[in-house]
C-alpha positions as CSV (number, residue, x, y, z in Angstrom):
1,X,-1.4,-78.0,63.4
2,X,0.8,-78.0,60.7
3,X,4.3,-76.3,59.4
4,X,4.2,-74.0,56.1
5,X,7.6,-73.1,53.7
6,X,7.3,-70.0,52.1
7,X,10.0,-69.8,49.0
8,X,10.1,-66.3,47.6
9,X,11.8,-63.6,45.6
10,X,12.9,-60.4,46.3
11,X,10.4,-57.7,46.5
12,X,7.2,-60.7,46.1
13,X,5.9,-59.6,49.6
14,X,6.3,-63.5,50.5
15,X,7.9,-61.9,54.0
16,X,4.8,-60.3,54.8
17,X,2.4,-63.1,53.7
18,X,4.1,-65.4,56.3
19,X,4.2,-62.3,59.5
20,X,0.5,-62.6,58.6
21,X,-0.1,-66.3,58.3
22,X,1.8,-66.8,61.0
23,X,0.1,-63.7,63.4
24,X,-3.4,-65.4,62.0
25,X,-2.4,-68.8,63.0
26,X,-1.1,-68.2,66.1
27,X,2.6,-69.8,64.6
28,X,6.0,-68.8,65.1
29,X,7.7,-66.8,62.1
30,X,10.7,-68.2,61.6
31,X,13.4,-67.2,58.6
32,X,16.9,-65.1,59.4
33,X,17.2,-67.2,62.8
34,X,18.1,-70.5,60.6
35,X,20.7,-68.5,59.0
36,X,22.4,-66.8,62.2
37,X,22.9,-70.6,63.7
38,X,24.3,-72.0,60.4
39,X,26.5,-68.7,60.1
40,X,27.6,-69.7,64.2
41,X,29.0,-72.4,63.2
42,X,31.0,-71.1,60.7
43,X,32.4,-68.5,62.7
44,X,31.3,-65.7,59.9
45,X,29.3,-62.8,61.1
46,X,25.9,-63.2,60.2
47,X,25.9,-60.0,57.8
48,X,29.0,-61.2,56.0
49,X,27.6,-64.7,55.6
50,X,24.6,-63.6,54.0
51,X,26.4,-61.6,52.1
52,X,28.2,-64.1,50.6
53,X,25.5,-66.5,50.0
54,X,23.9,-64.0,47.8
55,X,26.7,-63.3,45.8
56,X,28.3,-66.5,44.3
57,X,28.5,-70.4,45.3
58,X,32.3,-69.8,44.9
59,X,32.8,-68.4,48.5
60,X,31.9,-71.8,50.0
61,X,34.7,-73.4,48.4
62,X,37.4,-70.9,50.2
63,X,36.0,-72.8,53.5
64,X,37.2,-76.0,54.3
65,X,34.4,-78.7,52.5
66,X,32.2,-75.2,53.0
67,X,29.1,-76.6,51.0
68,X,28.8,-79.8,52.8
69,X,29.5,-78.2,56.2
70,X,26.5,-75.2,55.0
71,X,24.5,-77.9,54.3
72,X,24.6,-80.0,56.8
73,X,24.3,-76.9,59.8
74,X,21.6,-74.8,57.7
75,X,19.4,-78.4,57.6
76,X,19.7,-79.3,61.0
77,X,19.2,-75.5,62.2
78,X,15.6,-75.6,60.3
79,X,15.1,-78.7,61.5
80,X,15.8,-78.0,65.3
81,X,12.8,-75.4,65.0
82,X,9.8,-76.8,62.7
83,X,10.3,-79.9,64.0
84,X,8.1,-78.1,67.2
85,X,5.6,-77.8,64.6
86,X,2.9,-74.8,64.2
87,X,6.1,-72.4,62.5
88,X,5.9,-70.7,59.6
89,X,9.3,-70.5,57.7
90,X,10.2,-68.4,54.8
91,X,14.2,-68.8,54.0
92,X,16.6,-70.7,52.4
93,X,16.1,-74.3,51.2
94,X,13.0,-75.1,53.4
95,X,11.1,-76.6,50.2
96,X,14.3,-79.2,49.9
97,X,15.0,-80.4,53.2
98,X,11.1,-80.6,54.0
99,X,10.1,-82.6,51.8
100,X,7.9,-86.0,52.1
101,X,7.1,-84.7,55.4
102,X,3.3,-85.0,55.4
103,X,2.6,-82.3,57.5
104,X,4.3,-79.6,55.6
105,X,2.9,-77.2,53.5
106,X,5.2,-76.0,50.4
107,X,4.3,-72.7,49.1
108,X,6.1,-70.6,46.6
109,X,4.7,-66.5,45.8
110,X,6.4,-65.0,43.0
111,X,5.0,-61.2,41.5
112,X,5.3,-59.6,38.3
113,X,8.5,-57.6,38.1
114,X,7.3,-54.6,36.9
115,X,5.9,-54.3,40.6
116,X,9.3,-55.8,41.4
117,X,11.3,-53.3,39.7
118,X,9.1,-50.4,41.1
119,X,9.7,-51.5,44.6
120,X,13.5,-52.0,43.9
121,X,13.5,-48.2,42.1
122,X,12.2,-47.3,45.2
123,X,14.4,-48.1,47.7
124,X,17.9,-48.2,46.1
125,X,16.5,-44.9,44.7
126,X,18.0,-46.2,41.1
127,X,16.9,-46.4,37.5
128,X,14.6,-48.7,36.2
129,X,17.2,-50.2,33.9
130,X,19.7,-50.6,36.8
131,X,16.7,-51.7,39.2
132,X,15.8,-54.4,36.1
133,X,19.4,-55.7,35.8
134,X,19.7,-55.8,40.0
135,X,16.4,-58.2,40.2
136,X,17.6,-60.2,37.0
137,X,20.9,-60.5,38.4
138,X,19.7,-61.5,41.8
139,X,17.1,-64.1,40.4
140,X,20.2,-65.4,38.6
141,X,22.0,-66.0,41.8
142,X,19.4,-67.6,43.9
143,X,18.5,-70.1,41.1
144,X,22.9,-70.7,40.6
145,X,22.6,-71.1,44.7
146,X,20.1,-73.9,44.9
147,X,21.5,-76.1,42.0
148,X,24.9,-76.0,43.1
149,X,24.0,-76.6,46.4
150,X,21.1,-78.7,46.4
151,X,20.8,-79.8,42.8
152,X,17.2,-78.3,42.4
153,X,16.2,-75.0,40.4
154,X,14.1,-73.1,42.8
155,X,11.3,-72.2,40.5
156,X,10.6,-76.4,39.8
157,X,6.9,-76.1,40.3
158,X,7.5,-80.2,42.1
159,X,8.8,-78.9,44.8
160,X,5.6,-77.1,45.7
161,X,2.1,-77.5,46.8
162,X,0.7,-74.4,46.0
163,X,2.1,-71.4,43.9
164,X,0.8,-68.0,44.0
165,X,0.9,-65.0,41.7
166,X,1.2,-61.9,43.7
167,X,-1.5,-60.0,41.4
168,X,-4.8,-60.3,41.4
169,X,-4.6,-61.8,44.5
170,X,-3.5,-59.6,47.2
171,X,-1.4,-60.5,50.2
172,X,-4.4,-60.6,52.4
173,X,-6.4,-63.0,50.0
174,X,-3.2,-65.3,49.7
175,X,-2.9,-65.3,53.5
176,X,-6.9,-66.1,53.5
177,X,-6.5,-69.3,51.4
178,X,-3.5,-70.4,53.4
179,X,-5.5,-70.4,56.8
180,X,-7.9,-72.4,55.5
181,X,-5.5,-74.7,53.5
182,X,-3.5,-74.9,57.2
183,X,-6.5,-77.3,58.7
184,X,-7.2,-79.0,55.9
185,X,-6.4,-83.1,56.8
186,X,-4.5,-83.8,54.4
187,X,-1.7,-81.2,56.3
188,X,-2.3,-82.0,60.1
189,X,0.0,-83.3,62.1
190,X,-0.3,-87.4,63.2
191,X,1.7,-89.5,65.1
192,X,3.5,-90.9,61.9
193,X,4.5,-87.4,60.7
194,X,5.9,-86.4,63.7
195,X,8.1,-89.6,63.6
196,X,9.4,-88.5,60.2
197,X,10.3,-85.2,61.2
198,X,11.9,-86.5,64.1
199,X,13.8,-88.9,62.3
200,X,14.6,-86.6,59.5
201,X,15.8,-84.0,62.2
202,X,18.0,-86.9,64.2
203,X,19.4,-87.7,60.7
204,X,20.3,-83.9,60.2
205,X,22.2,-83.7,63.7
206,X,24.1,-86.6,62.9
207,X,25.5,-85.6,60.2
208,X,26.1,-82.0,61.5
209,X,28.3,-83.8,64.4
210,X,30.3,-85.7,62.1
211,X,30.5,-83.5,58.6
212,X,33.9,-81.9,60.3
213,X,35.7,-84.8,60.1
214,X,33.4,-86.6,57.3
215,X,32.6,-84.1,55.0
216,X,30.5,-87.1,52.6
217,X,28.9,-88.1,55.1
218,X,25.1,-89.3,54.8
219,X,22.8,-90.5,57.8
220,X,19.3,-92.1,57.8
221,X,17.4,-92.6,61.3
222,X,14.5,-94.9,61.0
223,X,13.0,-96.6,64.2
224,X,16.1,-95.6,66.5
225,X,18.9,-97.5,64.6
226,X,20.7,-94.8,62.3
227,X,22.7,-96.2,59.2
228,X,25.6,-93.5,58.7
229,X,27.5,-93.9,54.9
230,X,30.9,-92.2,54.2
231,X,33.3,-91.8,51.6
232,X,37.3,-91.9,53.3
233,X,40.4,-92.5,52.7
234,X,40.1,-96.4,54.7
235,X,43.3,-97.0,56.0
236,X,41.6,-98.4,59.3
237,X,37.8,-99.1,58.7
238,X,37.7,-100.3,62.5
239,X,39.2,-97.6,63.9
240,X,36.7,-94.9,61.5
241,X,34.0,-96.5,62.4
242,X,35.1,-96.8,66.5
243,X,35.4,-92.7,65.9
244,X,32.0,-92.3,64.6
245,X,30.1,-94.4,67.0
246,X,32.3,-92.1,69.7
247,X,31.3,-88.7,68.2
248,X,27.7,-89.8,68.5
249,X,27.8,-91.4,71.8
250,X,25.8,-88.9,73.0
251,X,22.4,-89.5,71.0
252,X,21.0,-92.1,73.7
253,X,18.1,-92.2,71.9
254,X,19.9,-94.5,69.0
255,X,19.5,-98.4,69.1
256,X,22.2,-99.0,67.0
257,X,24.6,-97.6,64.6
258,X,25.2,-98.8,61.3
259,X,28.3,-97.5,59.2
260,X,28.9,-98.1,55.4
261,X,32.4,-97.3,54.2
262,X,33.0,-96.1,50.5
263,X,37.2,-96.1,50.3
264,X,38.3,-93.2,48.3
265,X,41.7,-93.8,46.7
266,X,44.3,-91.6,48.0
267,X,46.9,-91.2,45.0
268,X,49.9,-89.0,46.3
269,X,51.2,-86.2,43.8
């Protein structure tokens, strides 16, 4: 029992290495469902929202605090789902928001982009030097996304346990090595991993509920008592912290509440 993170590029059959993994595991295949909640609370059409997350890191910033809101959903969405355990999950930002979760499994696939460029030929029915500078502009994009949003280049070999060269290895002897890597110890799931994930997934709905009204703000759940920093404008620290501990009323499961205040000075124009 474990929970795999497939990161891939376009056209590096990472999409059908986890439908297989996950069919040969018995798992659930999760990927464009994380996206359709995060793009819910946006109130984008899903289409539109992808869309835009492909193109540039700009269109965020047309949305009120847009990053730290896409953030804050997209994590908690992934986090609502593997936190079931058994899923496989190829999408966005998995390999960042999983991380130091013992019973995860961090993969990246990547493929030589000749193949790449044959496959993209293919079905745009293009050139080969159109199809080239598609892929190179699209790698471009996806590495831009994760720095600006997360602060990480995607192809950092750290964030991974495994990467795989789409090659000489073949889909069905990546998927192979997987299985077997699945019930290795190291990657099963124990008590105290399941008490990270939870705590890391509490953490996440936290600061979903509150990112609205406190765009900066960071939560940490450890042993039921949840310590909640934010950067404000702190005219009334009483009163923002009274509004916090309200909008999170409803997570019985906290002990306690802890809030740190960072005042921002407001200087009028």
């Amino acid at each position: 029992m474990s929970i795999i993170t497939i990161s891939r590029g376009s056209y590096s059959k990472g999409k059908e290495i986890a439908e297989k993994l996950a069919q040969r595991l018995g798992y659930e295949c999760v990927s464009r469902e994380i996206l359709l909640e995060a793009s819910k609370e946006f109130n984008i059409p899903e289409v539109k929202f992808a869309r835009a997350l492909h193109d540039a890191p700009s269109v965020l910033d047309k949305i009120i605090y847009g990053k730290e809101r896409f953030i804050a959903y997209l994590k908690c969405a992934l986090l609502e789902h593997v936190k079931k355990d058994n899923v496989v999950y190829h999408g966005l930002a998995g390999h960042f928001f999983l991380q130091g979760i013992p019973n995860v499994i961090k993969i990246r696939i990547i493929a030589n982009i000749e193949d790449r460029i044959k496959e993209e030929m293919k079905r745009e029915k293009i050139s080969k030097d159109d199809a080239r500078k598609n892929l190179e502009k699209d790698d471009y994009e996806r590495r831009k996304w994760s720095i600006s949003l997360y602060g990480r280049d995607t192809a950092d070999p750290h964030l991974y346990d495994m990467i795989f060269h789409v090659d000489t290895l073949t889909v069905d002897d990546i998927v192979d090595i997987l299985e077997r890597v699945s019930k290795r110890p190291c990657f099963q799931t124990t008590e105290q991993a399941k008490k990270i994930l939870y705590d890391r997934y509490l953490s996440a709905k936290i600061e979903a509920c509150l990112v609205d009204k406190f765009p900066s703000v960071r939560a940490h759940c450890r042993d039921g008592v949840t310590y909640i920093d934010v950067k404000c404008v702190a005219t009334d620290k009483k009163k923002i912290i009274e509004d916090i501990r309200q909008l999170i009323s409803s997570y019985k499961e906290l002990k306690d509440i802890k809030v740190e205040i960072e005042p921002i000075c407001y200087i009028p124009d």
